[in-house]
C-alpha positions in Angstrom: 215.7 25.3 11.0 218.1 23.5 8.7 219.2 25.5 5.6 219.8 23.3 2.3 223.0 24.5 0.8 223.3 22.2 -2.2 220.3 23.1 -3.3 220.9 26.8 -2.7 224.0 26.6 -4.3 222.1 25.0 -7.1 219.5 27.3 -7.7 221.9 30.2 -8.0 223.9 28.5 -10.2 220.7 27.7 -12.6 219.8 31.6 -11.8 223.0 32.7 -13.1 223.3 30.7 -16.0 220.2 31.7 -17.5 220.5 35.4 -16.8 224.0 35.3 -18.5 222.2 33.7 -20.8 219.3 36.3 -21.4 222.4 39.0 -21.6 223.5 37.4 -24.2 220.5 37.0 -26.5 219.4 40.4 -25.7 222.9 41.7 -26.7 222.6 39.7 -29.6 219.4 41.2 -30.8 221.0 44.9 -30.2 223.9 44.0 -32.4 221.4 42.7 -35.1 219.4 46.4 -35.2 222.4 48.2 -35.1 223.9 45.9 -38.6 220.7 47.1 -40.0 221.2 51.3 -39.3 224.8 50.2 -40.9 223.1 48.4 -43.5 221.1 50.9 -44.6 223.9 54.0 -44.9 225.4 51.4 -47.7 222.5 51.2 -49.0 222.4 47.1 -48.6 219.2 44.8 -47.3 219.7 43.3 -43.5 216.8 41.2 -43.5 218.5 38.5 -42.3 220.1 40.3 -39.3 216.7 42.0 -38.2 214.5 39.1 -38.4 217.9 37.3 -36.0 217.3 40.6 -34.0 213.5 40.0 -34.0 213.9 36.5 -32.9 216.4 36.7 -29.8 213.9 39.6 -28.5 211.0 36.7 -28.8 213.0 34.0 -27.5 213.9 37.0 -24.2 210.7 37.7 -24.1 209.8 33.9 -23.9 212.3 33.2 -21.1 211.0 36.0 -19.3 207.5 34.8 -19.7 208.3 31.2 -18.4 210.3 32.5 -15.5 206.7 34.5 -14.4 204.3 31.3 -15.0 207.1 29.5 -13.0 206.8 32.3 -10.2 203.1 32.8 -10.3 202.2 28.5 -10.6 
């Protein structure tokens, strides 16, 4: 048995780089909630940070959808 290398190297790489990159967009979502909580003590609208909040959770949810039809196909 001959074990690839390049191409194990490459698929942790890929691996890696998109579950930074789900980090990220989930973190970015849980900074958009907590704008609105500080929002609204001042008694301001954060529409536009919740609906970014609401759309990096999609986009996660998305990603994590893919990565199961990917796995399952």
């Amino acid at each position: 048995m001959k074990i690839d290398w390049a191409a194990l190297g490459s698929v942790f790489g890929a691996s890696l780089i998109v579950t930074v990159a789900l980090v990220g967009l989930f973190t970015l979502g849980i900074v958009g909630l907590s704008k609105r909580e500080s929002a609204s003590t001042q008694g301001n609208s954060a529409t536009l940070a919740v609906t970014g909040a609401y759309a990096c959770f999609a986009a996660c949810a998305a990603a994590v959808t893919y990565g199961i039809y990917l796995i399952v196909a």
